[in-house]
N, C-alpha and C positions, 0 to 999 in steps of 0.2 A: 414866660415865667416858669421856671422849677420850681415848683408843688413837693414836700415832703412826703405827698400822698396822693396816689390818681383822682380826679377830681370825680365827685359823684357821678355826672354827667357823664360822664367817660367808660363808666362799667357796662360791660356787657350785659344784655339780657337774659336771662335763666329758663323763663317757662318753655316749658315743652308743652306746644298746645295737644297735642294727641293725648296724651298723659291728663292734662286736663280734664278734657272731654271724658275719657272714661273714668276720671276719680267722680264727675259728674254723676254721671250715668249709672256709679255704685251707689251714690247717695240720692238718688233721684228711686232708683228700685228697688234699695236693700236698707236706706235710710242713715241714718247719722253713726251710727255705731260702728256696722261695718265701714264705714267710712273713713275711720279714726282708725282700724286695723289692715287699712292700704295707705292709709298713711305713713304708717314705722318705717317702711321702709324706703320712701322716697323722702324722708323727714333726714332719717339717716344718712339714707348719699348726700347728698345737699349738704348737708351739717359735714362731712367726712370731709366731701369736696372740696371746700370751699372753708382754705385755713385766714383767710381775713374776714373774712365774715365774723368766723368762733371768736378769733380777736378781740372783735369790732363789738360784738355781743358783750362779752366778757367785761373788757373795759366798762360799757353803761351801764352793767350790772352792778360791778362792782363800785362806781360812783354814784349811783342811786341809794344802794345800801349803806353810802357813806354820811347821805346827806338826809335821808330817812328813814334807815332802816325797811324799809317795804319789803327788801329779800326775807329779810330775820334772820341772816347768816351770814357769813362769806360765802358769794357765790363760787361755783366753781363749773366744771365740764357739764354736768347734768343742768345746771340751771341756764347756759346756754343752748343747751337740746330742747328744753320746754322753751325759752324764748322762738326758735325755729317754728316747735309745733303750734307754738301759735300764732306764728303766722301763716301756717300753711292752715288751719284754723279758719282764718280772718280771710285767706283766699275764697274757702265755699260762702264765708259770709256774705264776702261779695257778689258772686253769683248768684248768691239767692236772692238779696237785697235790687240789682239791678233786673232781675228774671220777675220780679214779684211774686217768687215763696217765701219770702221769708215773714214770720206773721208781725205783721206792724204794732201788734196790740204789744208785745214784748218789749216796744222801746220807751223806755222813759225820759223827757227833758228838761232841763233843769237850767233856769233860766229865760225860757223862751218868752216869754212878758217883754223883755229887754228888749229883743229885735223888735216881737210885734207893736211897740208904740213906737218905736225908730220909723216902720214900715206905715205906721197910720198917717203919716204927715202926708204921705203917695208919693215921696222921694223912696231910692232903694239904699243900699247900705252895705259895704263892703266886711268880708270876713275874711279873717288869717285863722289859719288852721297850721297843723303838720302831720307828720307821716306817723298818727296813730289810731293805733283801731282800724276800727271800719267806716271809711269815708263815702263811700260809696252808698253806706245805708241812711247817710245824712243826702245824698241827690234822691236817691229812692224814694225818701218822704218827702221831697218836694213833688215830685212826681205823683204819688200816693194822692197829695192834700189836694191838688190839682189849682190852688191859689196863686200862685208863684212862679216866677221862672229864673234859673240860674247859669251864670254864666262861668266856669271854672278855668282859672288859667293855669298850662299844666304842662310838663315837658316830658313827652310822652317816648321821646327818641330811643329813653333807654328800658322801655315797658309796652311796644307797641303790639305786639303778639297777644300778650293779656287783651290791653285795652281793643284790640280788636273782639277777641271774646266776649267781654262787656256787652259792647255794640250789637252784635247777632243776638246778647240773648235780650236786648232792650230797644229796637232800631229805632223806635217814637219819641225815645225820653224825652221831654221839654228842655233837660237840662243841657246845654252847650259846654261843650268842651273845645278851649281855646289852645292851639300852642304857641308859645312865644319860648324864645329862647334868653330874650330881654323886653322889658315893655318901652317902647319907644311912643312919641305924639301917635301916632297914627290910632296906637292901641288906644291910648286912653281916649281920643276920640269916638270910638265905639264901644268902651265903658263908659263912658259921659252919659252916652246915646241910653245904655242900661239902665243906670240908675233915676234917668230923668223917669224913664218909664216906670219906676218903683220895681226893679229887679237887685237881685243879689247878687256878686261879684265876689267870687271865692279865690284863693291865692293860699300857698303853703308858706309859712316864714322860717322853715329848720332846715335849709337847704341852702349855702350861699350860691349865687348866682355866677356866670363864666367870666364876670369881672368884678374881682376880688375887692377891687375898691368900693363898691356899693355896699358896705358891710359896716358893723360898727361892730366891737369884741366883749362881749361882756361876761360876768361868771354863768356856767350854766352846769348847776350841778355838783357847783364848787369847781371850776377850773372856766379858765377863760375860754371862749368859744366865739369865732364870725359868723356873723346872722346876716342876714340879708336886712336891707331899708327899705326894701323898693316898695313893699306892699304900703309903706307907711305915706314913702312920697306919691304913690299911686290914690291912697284916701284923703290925702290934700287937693291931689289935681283935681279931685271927683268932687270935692266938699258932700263927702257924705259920713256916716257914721263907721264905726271900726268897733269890731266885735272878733272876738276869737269865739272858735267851736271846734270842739274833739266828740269823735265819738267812741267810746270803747265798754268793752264786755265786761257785764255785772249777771251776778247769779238770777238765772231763767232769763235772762235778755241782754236788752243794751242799754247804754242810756248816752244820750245826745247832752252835753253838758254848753252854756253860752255864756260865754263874759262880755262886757263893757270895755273897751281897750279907752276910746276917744269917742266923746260927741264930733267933734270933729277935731282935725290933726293943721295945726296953721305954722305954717313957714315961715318965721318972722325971720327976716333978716337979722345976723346976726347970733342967731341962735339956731339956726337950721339942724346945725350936728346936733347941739342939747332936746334939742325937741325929739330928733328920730332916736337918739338914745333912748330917752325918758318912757315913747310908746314902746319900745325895743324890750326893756326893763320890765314894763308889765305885761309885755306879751310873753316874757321866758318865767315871770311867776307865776302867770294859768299854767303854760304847758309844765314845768315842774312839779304844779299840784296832782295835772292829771298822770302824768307817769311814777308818781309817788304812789298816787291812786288805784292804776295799773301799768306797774312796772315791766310784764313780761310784751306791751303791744306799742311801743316805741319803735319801728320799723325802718331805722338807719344802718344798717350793716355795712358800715363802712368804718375806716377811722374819723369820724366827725369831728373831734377836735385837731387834729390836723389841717384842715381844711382853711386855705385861706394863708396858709404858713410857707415860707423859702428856705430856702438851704442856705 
């Protein structure tokens, strides 16, 4: 297939682990401030560099601001530099979040009652998330709570440098990190195995998958967009509960936010497609609320609406 647009999967990786390590190393003995002033200018290459990204930036800006005003303006170049810094931002958050500096009392949750009567029955319970904020400080507090364990399905091919980093500064976490580049039987036989044990099974849903067909198209943001299903046919095979969870940056911390997608997700013949729609439909109105909510930590720098499209 000819793609309109290189598929995410496809993109090359960016960190410079050395680079890393010593923006660490500024914020670890000179702390947050100085941190933020070696930042400018690796924020700056990056952002120069890398003229589909700015694009790719630009574009969700400017279709956020369409469908909620959250910019308060027409975005333009500057407000794609702040989307950048904050992801580069959201990068020390990670570190810190996975290292255990980062101070737990800062996060707030919203929603979490939801999971935990899901979780009281001693079955586990699958989550869809996507690429915002900071995910990483959502395994950290499972990690922190020490009640819990999580299994994360993740396609690491094109972030393996980072995700190495993670590891060294975490190498005990409880939480599992899965790669699959499609979930086949085999997978969901050892998510089965998860959730009988009352564990969590986490999956992104803003990312279509390397076969285009497992998609369904629907508005996102006011423009039509392919979303992945799989997560959906994944919480059926499992017969467990479906929850979406974001986590992103509020003044002095974070806050973990949790929705209700499905008690559970059933495949009636005949209606397979309407069913994966319908969870589809509510999974893209949480994450619309949370990036209405914070617009600048949406972390697709890609053409996303493209995706899934032929020539």
């Amino acid at each position: 297939m000819t793609t309109s647009a290189r598929h995410w999967a496809s993109l090359g990786e960016n960190t410079f682990v050395a680079g890393m390590w010593l923006l660490w190393g500024v914020y670890r003995v000179f702390g947050r401030a100085l941190f933020r002033v070696c930042l400018v200018p690796v924020v700056l290459w990056y952002w120069a560099a890398t003229p589909m990204a700015r694009s790719a930036s630009l574009q969700y800006l400017q279709r956020v601001q369409a469908t909620c005003g959250a910019i308060g303006h027409a975005p333009g170049w500057r407000d794609t530099l702040r989307h950048f810094r904050s992801f580069a931002e959201t990068l020390l958050d990670k570190m810190l979040a996975i290292s255990g500096c980062y101070p737990f009392e800062s996060v707030r949750c919203e929603g979490r009652d939801v999971v935990t009567r899901a979780l009281a029955t001693g079955r586990g319970a699958m989550i869809v998330t996507a690429h915002v904020g900071c995910l990483e400080l959502c395994r950290a507090l499972i990690d922190h709570d020490g009640g819990l364990a999580l299994t994360v399905l993740v396609h690491t091919a094109h972030a393996e440098r980072f995700n190495r980093i993670l590891q060294r500064l975490d190498p005990g976490s409880r939480v599992r990190l899965m790669q699959v580049s499609e979930v086949n039987a085999a997978t969901a036989l050892v998510l089965s195995d998860c959730v009988e044990r009352g564990e969590l099974v986490a999956i992104v849903g803003d990312r279509v998958p390397l076969h285009p067909s497992k998609t369904t198209t629907l508005p996102f943001l006011g423009v039509d967009a392919a979303l992945p299903v799989g997560a959906y046919v994944l919480a059926a095979l499992l017969h467990c509960p479906l929850f979406f969870m974001a986590c992103v940056r509020e003044a002095g911390g974070h806050v973990v936010v949790f929705e209700s997608l499905a008690d559970s997700v059933e495949l009636v013949r005949g209606r397979r497609d309407q069913v994966l729609r319908e969870v589809a439909q509510r999974y893209v109105r949480s994450l619309e609320g949370i990036v209405c909510r914070a617009p600048f930590e949406w972390f697709n720098f890609f053409p996303f609406w493209d995706q899934g499209k032929t020539r």
